[in-house]
C-alpha positions as CSV (number, residue, x, y, z in Angstrom):
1,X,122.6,42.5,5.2
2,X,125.7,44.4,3.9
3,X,129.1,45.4,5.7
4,X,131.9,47.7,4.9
5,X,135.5,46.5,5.5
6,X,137.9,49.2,6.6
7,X,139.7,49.0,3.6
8,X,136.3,50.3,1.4
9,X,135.1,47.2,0.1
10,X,131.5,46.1,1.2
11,X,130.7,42.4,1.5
12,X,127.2,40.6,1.3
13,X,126.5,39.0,4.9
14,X,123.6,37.1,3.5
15,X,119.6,37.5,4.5
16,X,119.4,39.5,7.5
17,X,118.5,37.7,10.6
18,X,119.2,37.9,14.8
19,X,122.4,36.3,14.6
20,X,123.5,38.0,11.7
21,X,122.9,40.9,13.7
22,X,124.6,39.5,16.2
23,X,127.6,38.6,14.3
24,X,127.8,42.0,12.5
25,X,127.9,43.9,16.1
26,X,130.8,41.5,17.4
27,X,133.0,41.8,14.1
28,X,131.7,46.0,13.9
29,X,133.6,46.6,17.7
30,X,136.3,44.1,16.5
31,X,137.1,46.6,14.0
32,X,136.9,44.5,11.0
33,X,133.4,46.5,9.8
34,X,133.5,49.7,8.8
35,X,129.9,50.0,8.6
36,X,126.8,47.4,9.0
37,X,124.0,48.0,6.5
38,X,120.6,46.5,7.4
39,X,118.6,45.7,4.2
40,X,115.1,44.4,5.3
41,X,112.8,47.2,7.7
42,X,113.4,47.1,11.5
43,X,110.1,46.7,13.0
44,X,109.1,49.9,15.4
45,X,109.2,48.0,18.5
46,X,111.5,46.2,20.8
47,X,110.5,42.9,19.6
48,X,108.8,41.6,16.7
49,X,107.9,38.1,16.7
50,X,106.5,38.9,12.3
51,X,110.1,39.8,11.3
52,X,113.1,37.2,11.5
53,X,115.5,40.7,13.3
54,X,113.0,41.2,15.7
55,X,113.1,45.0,16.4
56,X,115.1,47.6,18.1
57,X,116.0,45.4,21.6
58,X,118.2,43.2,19.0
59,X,120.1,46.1,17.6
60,X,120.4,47.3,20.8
61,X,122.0,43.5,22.0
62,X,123.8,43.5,19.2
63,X,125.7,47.2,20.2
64,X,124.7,48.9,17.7
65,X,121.9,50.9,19.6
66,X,122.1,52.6,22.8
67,X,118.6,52.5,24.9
68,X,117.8,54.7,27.7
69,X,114.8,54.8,29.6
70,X,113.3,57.3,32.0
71,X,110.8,57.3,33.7
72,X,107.6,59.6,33.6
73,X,106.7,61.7,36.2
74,X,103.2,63.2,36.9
75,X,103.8,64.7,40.4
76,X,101.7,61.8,42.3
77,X,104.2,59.6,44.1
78,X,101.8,57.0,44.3
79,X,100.8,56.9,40.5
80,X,103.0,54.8,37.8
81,X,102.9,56.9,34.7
82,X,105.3,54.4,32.7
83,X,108.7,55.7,31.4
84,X,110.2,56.8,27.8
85,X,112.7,54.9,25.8
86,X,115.3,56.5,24.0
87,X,117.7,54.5,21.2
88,X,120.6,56.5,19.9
89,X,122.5,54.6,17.0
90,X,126.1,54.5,18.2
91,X,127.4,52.5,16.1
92,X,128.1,53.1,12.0
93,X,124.9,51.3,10.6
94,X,122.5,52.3,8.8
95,X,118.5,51.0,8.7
96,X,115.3,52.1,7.2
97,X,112.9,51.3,10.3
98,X,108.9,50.1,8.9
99,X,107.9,53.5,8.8
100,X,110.2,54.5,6.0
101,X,112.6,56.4,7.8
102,X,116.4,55.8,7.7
103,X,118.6,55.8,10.3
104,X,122.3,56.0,11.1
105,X,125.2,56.5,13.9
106,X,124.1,59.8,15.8
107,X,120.1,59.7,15.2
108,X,117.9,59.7,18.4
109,X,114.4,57.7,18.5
110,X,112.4,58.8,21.7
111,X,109.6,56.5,22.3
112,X,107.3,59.1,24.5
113,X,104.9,57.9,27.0
């Protein structure tokens, strides 16, 4: 894991792990990152137990992730039809998630039921 001081220099956080993550979020909204870089895949789910970040729901702890969740409706009030997730990366990171795909502050993942 890799961060950006304000001043342009980027520093080595060491292997990327939850309380890295952690750490990185706190010192991000402290202001003394400019930008967190995530170096190993995020895993396409909220949790992971295979990867040592765990998923999304740790980015999103962390405040780097916004998640909303809304629920699906089919019209029958007595029928659960589950709800979608949305993350929004609000924060100035960027990840490439295990599908390949990179992410930074602005993009949108819907999770659709």
């Amino acid at each position: 894991m890799k961060a950006e001081l304000a001043c342009g220099t980027v520093i080595d956080l060491g292997p990327d792990t939850r309380n890295a993550i952690f750490r990185a979020g706190r010192l991000y909204r402290a202001g003394v990152f400019a930008k967190v870089i995530i170096e190993i895949p995020v895993p396409c789910a909220g949790w992971s137990s295979k990867s040592p970040i765990g998923g999304y729901a740790t980015l999103h702890m962390a405040g780097l992730l916004d998640r909303e969740e809304r629920l699906v409706w089919s019209g029958n009030p007595d029928e659960y039809n589950g709800s979608d997730v949305i993350y929004t990366v609000i924060a100035d990171v960027e990840f490439t998630d295990e599908r390949g795909t990179e992410w930074r502050k602005g993009d949108i993942d819907e999770w659709l039921k």
